[in-house]
N, C-alpha and C positions, 0 to 999 in steps of 0.2 A: 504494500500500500504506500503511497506515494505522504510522504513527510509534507505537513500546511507550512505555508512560507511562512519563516521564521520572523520575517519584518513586518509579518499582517498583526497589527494588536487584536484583533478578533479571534486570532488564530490563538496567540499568545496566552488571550484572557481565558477563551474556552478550555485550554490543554492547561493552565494553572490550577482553574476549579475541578477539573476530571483529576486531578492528581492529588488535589487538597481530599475530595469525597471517595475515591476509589470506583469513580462511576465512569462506563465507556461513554462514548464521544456518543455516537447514536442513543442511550440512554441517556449524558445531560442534558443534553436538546428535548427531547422527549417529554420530559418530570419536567421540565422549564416551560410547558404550556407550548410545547412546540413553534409558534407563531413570534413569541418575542423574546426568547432566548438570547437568540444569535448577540454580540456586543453587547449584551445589556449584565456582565456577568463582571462587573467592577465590584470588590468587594466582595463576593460573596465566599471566597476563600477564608476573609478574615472572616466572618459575620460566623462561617460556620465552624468555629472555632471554641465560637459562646454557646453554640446548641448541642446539651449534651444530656444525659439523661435527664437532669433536673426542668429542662425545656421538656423534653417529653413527657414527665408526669403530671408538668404545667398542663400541657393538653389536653390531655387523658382529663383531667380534673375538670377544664373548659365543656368537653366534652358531655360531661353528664352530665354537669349543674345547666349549660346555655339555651333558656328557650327556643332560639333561632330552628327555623324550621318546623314547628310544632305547632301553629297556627291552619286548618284546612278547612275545605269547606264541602258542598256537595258534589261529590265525585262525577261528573261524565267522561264518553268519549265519543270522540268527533271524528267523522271519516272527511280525510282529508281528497282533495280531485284523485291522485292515483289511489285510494284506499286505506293510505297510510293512518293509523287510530293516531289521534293526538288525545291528549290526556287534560284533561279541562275541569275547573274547582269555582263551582257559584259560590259566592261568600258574599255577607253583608245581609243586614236584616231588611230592607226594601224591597225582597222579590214578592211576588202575591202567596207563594209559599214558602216564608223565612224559618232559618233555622238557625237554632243554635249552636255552634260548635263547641264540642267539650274538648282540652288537650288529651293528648295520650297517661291514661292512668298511673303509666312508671314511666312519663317524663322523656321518654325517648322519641327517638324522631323518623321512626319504622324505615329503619337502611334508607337516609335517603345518601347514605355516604357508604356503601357495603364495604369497601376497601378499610378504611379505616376502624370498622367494627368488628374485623376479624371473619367475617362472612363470604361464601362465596361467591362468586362475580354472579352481578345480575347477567340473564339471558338476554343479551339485548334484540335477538331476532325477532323477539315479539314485543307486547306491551308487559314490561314489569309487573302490571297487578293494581289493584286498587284499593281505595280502606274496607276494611273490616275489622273483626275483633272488637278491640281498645280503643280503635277510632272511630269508634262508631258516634254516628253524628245523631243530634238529638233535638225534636222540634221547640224551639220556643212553646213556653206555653205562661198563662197568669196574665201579664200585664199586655196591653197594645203595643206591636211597635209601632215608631214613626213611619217606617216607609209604605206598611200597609192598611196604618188609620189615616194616612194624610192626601194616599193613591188620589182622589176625586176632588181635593181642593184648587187642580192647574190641569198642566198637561199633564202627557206621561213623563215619569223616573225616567232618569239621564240611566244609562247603563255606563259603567266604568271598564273599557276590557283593556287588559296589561299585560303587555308585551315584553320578555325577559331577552337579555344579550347573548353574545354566545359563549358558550362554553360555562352558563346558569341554567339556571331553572325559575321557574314562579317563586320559588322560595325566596328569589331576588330582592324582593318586593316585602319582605319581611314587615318594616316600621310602616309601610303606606297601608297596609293590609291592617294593622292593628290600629290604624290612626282614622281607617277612613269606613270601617263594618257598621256602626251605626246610623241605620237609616236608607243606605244604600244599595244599590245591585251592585256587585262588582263581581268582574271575571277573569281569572287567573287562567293560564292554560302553559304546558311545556311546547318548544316549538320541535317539530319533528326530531329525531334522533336525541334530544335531549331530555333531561327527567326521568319523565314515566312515560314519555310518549315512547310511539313505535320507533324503529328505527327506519329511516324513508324505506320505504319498498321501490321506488321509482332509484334510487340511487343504487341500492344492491342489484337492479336488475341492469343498472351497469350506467345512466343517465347522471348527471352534473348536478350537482347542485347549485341553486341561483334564488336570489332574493324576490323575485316573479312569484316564486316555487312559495315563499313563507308568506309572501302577499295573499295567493290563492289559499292558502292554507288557515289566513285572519277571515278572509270571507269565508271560508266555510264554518269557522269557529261562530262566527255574530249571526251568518244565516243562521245556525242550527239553535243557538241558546240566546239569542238578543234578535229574534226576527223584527221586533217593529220597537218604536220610540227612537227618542235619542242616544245620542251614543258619544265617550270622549273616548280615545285612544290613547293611550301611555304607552311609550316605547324607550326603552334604554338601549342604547349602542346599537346590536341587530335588529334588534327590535323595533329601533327605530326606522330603518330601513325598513325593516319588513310593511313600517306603516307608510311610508314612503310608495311601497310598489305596490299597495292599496289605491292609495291614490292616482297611482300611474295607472292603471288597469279598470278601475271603477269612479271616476270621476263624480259618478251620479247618485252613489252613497253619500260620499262626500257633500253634495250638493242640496239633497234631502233629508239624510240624518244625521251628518257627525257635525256634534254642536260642540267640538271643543278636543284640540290634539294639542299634548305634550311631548315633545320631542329631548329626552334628556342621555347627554354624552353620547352623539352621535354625527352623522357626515352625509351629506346627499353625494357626493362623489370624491375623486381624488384622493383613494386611496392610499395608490402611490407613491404618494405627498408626503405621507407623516413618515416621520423620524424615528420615531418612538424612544425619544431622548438621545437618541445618539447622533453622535459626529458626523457631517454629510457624507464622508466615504464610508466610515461603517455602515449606516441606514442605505445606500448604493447596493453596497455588497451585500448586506443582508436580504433585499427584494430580490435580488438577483438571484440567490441561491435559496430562499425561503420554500418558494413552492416546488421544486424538486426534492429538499429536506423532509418538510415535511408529509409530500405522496410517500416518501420512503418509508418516513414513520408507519404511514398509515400502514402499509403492507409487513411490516413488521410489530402486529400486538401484541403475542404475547411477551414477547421480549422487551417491547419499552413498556408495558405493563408492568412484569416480573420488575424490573428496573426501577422505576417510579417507586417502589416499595422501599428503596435502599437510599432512596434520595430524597426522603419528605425535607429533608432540612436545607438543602439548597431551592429547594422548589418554593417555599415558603418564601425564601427572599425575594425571587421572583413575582410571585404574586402579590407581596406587600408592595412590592416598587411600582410594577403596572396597576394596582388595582388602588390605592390609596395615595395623598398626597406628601401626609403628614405620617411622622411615628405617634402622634398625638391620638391614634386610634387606638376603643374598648379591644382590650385585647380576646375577649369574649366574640367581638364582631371579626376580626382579623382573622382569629380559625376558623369562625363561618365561612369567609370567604373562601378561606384555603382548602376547608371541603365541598364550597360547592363545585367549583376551580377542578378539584383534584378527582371527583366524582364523574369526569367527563373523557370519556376514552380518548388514545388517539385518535384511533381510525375516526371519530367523528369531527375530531378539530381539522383534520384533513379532508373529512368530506367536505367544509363547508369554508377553509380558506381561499381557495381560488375564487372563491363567488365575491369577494369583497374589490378584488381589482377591478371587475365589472360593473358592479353598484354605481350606477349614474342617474339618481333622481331630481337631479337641478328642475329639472322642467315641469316636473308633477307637483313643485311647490307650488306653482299660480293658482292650483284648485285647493289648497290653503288659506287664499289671502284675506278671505271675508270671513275666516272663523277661529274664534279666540285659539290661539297657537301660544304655547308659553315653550321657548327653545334654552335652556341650561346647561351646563357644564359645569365641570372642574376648573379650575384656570390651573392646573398640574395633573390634568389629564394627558399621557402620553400616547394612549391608543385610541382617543377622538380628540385633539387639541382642540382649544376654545376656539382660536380661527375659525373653526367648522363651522361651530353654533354660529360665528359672528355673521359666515356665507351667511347660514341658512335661514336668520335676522334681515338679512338684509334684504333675502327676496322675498320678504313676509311686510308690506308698508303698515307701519304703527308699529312694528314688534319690535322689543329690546331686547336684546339677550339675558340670562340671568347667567351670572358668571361667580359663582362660590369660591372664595376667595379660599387657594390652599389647597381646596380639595380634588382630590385624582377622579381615577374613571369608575368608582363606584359609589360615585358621592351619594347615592341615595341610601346607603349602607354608614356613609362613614358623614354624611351630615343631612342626617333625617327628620332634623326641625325643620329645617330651610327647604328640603323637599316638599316636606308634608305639607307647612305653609303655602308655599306656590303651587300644588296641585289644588288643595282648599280653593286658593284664590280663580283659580283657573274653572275649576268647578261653578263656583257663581257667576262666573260671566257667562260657561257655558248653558250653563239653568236660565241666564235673563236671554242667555240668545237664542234660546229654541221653546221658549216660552215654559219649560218643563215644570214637572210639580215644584212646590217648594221643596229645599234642600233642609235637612235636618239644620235645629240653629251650632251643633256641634260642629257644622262646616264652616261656617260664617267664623263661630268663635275662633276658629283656627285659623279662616284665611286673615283675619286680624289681629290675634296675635302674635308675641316674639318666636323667633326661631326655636 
């Protein structure tokens, strides 16, 4: 095998940390979330120096005590255009048949991280499975809610459906979910191969993947469980896209029902473009050789599988860097990330990188422009810079950006007042702009107070 030039510092950095962790070159890449590895491994020699068993039992202890994930609602699934089952969660008390959600009786958060809890690999050829047992969900009952004693005072309930990024799940959405179930519809769903959904059937039958594909896949999600009323869209990173080529594709939705899209850490095109904090010639070289890396990966799972097991502690770095701005993060929400992060196979980060150089929705923002859009970022977001949002501001007339000062590309994890607030806020402009019923006052009170 041919020696990496000794004068490439990307070369230098990746073979320093393989030798600090005992991990091959095709496994640090691998545990590194595949995608933004490459140069981004300054430091993490040293860092994994400090992580030693006592960091691991830190975890383990993270682990059992942190709510995170333990929130659910009423289970569906959704056939997507080629068949593929997506896995979809009604939550919030405003549906005509609200329910209550109880957590899991011993506290756990039923494998949504099987690697980490010592369990066997989910199958992911099918759908994982859905609650029962201890999850069992349980009807409100005694008192009135707001969303189904106030149904006939306006229009119809806004529907909330929420779009998670890639390499997450709905669990993404953790603090909005607990901040925003009183009174309202809301719907969580996993986007194909992620979660609990299926794994695409149109991709293993040998077909690309493309953000068209997760577009098609939001309409059938709102056809099937939000057929009529209003509707606001939430989308984080891919997610966002994916609400994007809703737009590109059905105009006429957009037109008639969606009374209100948030766009948070994400990009209408120019993928290309980002750096992902690094240096112009390493960010070069790493596009350039990113999507042959990673198809490698993918063709080799179980071995960056096995691999990823021996290297949580480099991989951690990695995801703290890209995923948060600050060290000033709950270190309770930090492991979240890193299992939800680390819950996500290769082979699927591979299915679904190449689709991001193609992602060009500049144009489908004009069917935007008359409807309350609130567009946010990190301002230390490395894998959607605030640039993005500033584009995607700009082709939206009235809109400003909201730009979280410090916070990286999970800001809605790592600064969940300031989300919550601006989705609140966004929520009553969408209520006054499609006439809908009234909003519980627990939205108002938020969208007006502090972070």
């Amino acid at each position: 095998m041919t020696e990496p030039d000794a004068s490439n510092p990307v070369a230098q950095v990746a073979r320093a940390a393989g030798a600090a962790t005992g991990v091959s070159r095709a496994g640090l890449i691998g545990i590194s979330l595949g995608v933004v590895a490459a140069g981004a491994a300054a430091g993490v020699a040293i860092e994994r120096l400090t992580m030693g068993r006592a960091m691991r039992r830190a975890r383990e202890e993270l682990d059992a005590a942190a709510p995170f994930g333990s929130l659910r609602g009423r289970p569906r699934t959704v056939p997507a255009p080629d068949g593929t089952e997506l896995y979809v969660e009604l939550d919030g008390t405003g549906w005509p048949d609200p329910v209550q959600v109880h957590p899991e009786e011993d506290g756990s958060r039923r494998g949504w991280f099987p690697r980490r809890r010592g369990e066997a690999p989910v199958d992911r050829s099918g759908l994982p499975g859905v609650l029962g047992g201890s999850g069992a969900l349980v009807r409100a009952a005694g008192r009135p809610l707001f969303g189904a004693a106030r149904r006939t005072a306006g229009g119809e309930p806004l529907t909330v459906v929420f779009c998670h990024g890639y390499c997450l799940n709905q669990d993404s959405w953790h603090f909005q979910r607990a901040a925003l179930r009183e009174g309202l519809r809301l719907v969580f769903w996993d986007q194909r191969s992620h979660g609990r959904s299926e794994r695409s059937r149109s991709y293993l039958a040998g077909d690309p993947a493309s953000i068209d594909q997760l577009g098609a896949d939001l309409k059938a999600v709102v056809d099937t469980v939000a057929p009529t009323g209003p509707l606001v869209l939430v989308g984080h990173s891919m997610g966002g896209m994916t609400v994007m080529a809703l737009a590109d594709r059905h105009p006429e939705l957009f037109r008639e029902r969606v009374a209100g899209v948030a766009l948070i850490g994400t990009l209408a095109s120019d993928w290309d473009s980002v750096t992902l904090g690094l240096p112009a010639a390493g960010a070069r070289l790493f596009k350039r050789v990113a999507p042959g890396v990673v198809r490698m990966l993918g063709r080799q799972v179980e071995l960056v599988e096995a691999t990823r097991r021996f290297g949580a502690d480099v991989s951690a770095v990695f995801y703290r860097r890209f995923s948060f701005g600050t060290k000033d993060v709950d270190p309770a929400v930090v492991r979240f990330a890193e299992q939800l992060l680390d819950a996500t196979p290769i082979d699927v980060v591979a299915e679904f990188y190449p689709a991001f150089s193609a992602h060009d929705k500049q144009a489908a923002l004009a069917v935007l422009k008359d409807i309350p859009t609130l567009v946010l970022a990190g301002t230390r977001d490395l894998l959607t810079p605030p640039g993005h949002s500033e584009a995607i501001a700009r082709a939206l007339p009235g809109v400003e950006p909201v730009l979280v000062p410090d916070a990286g590309h999970l800001v809605m994890l790592e600064r969940p007042g300031t989300v919550d607030r601006q989705l609140a806020a966004l929520l009553v402009a969408a209520a006054a702009h499609a006439h809908a019923a009234p909003l519980p006052p627990s939205v108002q009170d938020l969208a007006d107070g502090p972070d």
